[in-house]
C-alpha positions in Angstrom: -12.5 -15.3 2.2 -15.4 -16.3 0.1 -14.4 -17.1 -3.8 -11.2 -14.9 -3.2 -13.3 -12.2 -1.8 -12.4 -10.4 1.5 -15.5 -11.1 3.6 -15.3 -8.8 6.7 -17.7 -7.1 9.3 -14.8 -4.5 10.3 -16.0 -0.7 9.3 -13.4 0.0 6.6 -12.3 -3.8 6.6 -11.8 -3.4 3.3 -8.7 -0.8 4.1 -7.6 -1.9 7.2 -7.3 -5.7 6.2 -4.9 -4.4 3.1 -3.0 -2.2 5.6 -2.4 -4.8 8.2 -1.1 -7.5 5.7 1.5 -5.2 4.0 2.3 -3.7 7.4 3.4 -7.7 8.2 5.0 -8.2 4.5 8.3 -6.7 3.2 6.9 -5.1 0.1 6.8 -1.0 0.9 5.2 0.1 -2.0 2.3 -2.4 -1.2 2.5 -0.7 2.3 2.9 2.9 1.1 -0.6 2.5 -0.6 -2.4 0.8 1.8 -1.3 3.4 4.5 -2.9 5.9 2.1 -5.6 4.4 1.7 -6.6 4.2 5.0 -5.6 7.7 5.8 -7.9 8.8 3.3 -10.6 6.6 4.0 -10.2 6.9 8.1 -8.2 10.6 8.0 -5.2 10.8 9.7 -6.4 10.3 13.6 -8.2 7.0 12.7 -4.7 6.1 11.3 -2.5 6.6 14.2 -4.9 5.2 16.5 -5.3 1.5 13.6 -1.5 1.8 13.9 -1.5 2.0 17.9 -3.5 -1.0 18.0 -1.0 -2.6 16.3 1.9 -1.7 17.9 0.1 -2.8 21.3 -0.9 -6.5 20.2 3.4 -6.3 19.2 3.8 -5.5 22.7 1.6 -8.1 24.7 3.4 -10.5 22.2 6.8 -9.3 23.8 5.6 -9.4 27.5 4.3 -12.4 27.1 7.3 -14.0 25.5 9.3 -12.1 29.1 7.2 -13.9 31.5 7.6 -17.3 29.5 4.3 -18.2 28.2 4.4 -21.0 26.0 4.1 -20.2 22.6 2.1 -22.4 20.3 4.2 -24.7 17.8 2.7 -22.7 14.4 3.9 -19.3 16.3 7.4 -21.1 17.3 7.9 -22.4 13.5 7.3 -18.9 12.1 9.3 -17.4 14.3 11.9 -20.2 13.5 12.0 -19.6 10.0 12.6 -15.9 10.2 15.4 -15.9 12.2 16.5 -18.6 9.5 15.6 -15.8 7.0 17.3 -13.2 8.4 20.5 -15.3 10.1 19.9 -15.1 13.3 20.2 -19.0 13.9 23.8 -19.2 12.3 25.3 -16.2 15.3 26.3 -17.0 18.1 23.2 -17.9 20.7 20.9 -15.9 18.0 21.4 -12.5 18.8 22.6 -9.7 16.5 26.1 -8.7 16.5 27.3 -6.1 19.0 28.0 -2.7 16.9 
């Protein structure tokens, strides 16, 4: 960021940085528009291939967790706080209730 301006080299940064951020936020009509946006900037194949990335950088995150990396204490604290948000921390060993 420079003066509050996106400042990115991306191609179509300026439609992929919105996308991502809403894609990570809770606010679906924020993320309803960006999707467009970058399907009509990108076209449709562009867009399943921005959202494949991002589902595969979800995955490493989970494999790595399996195998027991360490994670680093900003990644543990988010995580913390959004089990905390969510209510995992008050059940019983953190998971979800059984349906």
């Amino acid at each position: 960021m420079i003066d509050g301006q996106l400042v990115s080299d991306v191609p179509a940064g300026e439609v992929i940085t919105p996308f991502v951020q809403s894609a990570l936020g809770a606010d679906e009509l924020a993320l309803q528009i960006a999707r467009q946006r970058v399907v009509d900037r990108l076209g449709w194949e562009r867009f399943v291939d921005l959202t494949a990335v991002m589902a595969m950088f979800e995955l490493n995150t989970r494999a790595a967790d399996a195998t027991g990396i360490p994670l680093e204490a900003p990644s543990v604290e988010g995580r913390n706080g959004l089990a905390r948000r969510f209510g995992f921390d008050a059940r019983a060993g953190g998971f979800a209730p059984q349906a």
